[in-house]
C-alpha atoms as a printed R data frame, in Angstrom:
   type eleno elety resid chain resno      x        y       z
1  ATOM     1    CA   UNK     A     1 47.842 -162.206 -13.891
2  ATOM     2    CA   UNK     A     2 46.591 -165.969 -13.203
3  ATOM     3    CA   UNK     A     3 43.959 -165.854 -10.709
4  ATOM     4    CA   UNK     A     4 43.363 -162.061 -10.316
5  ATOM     5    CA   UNK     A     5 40.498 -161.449 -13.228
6  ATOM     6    CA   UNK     A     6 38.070 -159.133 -12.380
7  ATOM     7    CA   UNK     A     7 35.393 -161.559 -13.335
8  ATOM     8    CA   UNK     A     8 35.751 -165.086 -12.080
9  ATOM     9    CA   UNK     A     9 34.491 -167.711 -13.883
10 ATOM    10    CA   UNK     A    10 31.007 -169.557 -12.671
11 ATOM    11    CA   UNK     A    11 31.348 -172.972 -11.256
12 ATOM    12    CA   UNK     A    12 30.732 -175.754 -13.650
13 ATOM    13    CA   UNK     A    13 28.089 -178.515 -12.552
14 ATOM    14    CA   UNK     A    14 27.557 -181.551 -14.058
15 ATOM    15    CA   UNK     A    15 24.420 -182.943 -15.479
16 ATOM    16    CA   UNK     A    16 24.472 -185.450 -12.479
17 ATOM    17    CA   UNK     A    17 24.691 -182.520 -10.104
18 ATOM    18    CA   UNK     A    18 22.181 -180.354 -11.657
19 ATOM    19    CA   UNK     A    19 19.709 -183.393 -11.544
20 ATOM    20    CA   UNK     A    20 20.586 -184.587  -7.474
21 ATOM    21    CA   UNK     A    21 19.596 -180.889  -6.853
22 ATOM    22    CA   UNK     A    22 16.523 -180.528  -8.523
23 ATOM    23    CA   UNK     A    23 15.134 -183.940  -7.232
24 ATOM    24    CA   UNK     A    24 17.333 -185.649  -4.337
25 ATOM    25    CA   UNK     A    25 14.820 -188.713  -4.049
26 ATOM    26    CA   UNK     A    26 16.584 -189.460  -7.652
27 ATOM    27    CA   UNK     A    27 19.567 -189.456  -5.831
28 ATOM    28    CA   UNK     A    28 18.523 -192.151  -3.196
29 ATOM    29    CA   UNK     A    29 16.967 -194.366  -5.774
30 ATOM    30    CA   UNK     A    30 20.281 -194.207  -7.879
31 ATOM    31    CA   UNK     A    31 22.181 -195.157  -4.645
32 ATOM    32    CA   UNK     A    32 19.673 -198.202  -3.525
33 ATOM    33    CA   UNK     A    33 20.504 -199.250  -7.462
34 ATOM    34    CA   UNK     A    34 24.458 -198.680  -7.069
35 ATOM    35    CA   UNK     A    35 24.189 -201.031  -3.716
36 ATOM    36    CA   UNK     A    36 22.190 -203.463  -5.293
37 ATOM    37    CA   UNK     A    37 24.394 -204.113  -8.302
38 ATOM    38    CA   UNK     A    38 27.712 -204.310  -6.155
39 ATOM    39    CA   UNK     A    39 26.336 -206.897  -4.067
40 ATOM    40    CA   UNK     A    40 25.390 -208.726  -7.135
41 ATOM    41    CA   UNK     A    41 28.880 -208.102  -8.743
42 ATOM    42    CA   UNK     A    42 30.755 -209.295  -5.707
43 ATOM    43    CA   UNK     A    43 28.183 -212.286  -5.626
44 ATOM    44    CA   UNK     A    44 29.833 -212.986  -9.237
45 ATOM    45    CA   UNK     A    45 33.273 -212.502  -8.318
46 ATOM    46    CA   UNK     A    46 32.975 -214.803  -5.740
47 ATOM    47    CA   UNK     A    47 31.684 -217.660  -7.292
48 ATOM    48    CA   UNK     A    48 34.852 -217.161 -10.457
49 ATOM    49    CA   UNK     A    49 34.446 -217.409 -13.703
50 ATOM    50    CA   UNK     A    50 36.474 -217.105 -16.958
51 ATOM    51    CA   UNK     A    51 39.262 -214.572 -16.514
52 ATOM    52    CA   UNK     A    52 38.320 -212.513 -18.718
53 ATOM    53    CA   UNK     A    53 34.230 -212.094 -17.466
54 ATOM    54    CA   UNK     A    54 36.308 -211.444 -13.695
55 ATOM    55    CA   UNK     A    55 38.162 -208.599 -15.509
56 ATOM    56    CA   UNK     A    56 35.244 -206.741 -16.871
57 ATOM    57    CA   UNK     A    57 33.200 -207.653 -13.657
58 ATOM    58    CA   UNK     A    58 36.428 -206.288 -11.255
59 ATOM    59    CA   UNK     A    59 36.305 -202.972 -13.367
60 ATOM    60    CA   UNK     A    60 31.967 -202.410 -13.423
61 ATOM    61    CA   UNK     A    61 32.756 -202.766  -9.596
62 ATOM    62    CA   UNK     A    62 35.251 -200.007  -9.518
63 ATOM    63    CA   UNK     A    63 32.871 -197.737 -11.704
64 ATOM    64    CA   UNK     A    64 29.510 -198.192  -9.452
65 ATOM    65    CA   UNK     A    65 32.437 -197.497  -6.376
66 ATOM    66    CA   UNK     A    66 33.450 -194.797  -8.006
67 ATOM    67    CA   UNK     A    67 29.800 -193.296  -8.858
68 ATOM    68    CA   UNK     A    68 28.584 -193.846  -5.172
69 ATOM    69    CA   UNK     A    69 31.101 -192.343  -3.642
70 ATOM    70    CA   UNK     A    70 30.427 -189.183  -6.232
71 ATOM    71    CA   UNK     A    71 26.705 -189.431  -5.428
72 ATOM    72    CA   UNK     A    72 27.399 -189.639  -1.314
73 ATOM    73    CA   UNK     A    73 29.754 -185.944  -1.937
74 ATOM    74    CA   UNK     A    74 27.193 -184.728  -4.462
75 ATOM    75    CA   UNK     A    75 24.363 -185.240  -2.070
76 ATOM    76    CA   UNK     A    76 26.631 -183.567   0.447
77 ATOM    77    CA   UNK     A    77 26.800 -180.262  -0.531
């Protein structure tokens, strides 16, 4: 059945996990980085531009959100 094997699988870590662990002052560089480039993207956003350079800036935002907030849980556990 589902979810009785004798022989559970091994958890799966990704490159970016495996890297954090072997050398967390990577991990605090990466995040000075992150926080740099968001306060230069909202710096952008704020002054306006074309539509279509606030589109692509609006979603390189959400991606270096996205990555810090996987760095902050990654550097978590």
């Amino acid at each position: 059945m589902y979810g009785l094997e004798k022989n559970p699988k091994e958890k799966f870590n990704f490159d970016l996990e495996v890297d954090i662990s072997q050398n967390p002052k990577k991990a605090k560089e990466m995040m000075k980085m992150i926080e740099n480039n968001i306060s230069n993207i909202k710096r952008d956003l704020k002054k306006g531009d074309k539509p279509e350079k606030l589109d692509k800036l609006g979603v390189l935002l959400q991606g270096y959100m996205s990555l810090s907030k996987v760095l902050t849980k990654v550097q978590r556990t």
